[in-house]
C-alpha positions, 0 to 999 in steps of 0.5 A, a space after each residue: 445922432 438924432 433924426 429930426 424929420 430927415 434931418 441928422 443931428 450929429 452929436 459934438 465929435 462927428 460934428 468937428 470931423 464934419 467941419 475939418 471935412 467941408 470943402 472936400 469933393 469925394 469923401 470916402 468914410 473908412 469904417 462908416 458903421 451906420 453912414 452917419 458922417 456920409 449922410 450928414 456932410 450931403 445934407 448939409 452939401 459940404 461934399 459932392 459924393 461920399 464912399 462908406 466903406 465898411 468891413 462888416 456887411 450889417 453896418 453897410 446895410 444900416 448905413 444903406 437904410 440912413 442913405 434911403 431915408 434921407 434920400 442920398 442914393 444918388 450922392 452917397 455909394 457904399 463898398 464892403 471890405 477892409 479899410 482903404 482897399 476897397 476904394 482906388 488911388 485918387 477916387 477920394 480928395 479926403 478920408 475919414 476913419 473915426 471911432 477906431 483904435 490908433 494901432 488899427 489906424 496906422 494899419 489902414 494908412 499904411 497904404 501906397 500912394 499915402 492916404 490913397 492920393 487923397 490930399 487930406 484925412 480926418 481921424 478920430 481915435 477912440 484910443 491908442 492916439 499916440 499909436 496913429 500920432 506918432 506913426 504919422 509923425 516919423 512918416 512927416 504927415 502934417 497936422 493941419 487941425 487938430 481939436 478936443 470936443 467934449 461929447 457926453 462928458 468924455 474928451 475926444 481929439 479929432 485932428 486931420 493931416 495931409 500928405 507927407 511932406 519932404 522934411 521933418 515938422 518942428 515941434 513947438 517949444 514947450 512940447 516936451 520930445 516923444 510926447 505923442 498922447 496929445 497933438 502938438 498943433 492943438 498945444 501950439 494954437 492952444 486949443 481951448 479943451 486939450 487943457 482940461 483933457 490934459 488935467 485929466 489924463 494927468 489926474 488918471 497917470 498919478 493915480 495909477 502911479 500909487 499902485 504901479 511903478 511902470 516907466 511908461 507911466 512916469 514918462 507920461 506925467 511928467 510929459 503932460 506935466 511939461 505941457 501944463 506948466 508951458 500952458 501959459 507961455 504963448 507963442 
């Protein structure tokens, strides 16, 4: 993130959470660090009103320092505590929790009403992303997007889901079954950089393979292996 004058440059992955957040009314930033997002979405008045929340005081000051600095007092509200507890059922229409674990993930949506009444949530793993995909999936939270960014030379999948519907999604043919480290939505509007990220995370399982023999690491290759072969078949 840069400053230029006031204005906040946001660097490739909290620019695509921006943009799968836009349109939104009230958006509550779950683990907001310096208030960054918060900030930027006010600026570039894609939300009304944002609520930072974070579990650690010295990043809610930091993020208050940002909010003064652009002089968002009045449109951007911040609350010390853990994850989604801090704000009520139906306060935010979207929620974003990025930069975190998927394991940590899944424990802050683990929450009644889902995703706190909002109609839309943007997440970001840092790592672990089939934990929190696969969570959301036996849960039959949709995927409405789902996107790589490449950010200083590292891959990032940025992707939202919505509320919890009825019946089961179906997953697109070609996308072999378990397969939860990559979005089947990405692959099913074949995302331009989930390739390359896919390349890559295959490159890193058979290199591990010469000197571990573990299941989970011959599953995984053949799984991305599957979604490289079934690139090039389009729907």
């Amino acid at each position: 993130m840069q400053l230029d004058g006031q204005r906040i440059h946001p660097r490739e992955r909290l620019d695509c959470a921006i943009e799968l957040l836009s349109g939104a009314q009230v958006v509550a930033d779950v683990g907001c660090d310096h208030g960054r997002l918060s900030c930027a979405l006010i600026q570039r008045d894609l939300a009304q009103h944002c609520i930072a929340i974070d579990i650690s005081e010295p990043s809610l000051k930091k993020a208050e320092r940002l909010i003064r600095q652009i002089g968002a007092q009045d449109r951007v509200e911040t609350r010390l505590g853990d994850g989604l507890l801090p704000l009520a059922s139906g306060e935010a229409d979207a929620i974003a929790i990025l930069g975190m674990g998927g394991t940590l993930m899944a424990q802050i949506l683990n929450v009644d009403p889902p995703l706190k009444g909002a109609t839309k949530c943007v997440l970001q793993p840092m790592r672990a992303a089939e934990d929190i995909r696969r969570w959301l999936y036996e849960r039959n939270y949709p995927v409405l997007d789902d996107c790589v960014v490449l950010d200083a030379g590292r891959y990032y999948q940025v992707f939202s889901v919505g509320q919890p519907k009825a019946q089961k999604q179906t997953l697109p043919e070609g996308w072999p079954n378990g397969c939860f480290s990559l979005g089947y939505m990405a692959f099913l509007r074949r995302e331009p950089l989930m390739k390359p990220l896919a390349e890559k995370m295959l490159a890193t399982s058979r290199r591990k393979l010469r000197t571990q023999q573990a299941d989970a690491l011959h599953e995984q290759a053949a799984q991305l292996e599957r979604i490289l072969e079934n690139w090039e078949n389009k729907p």
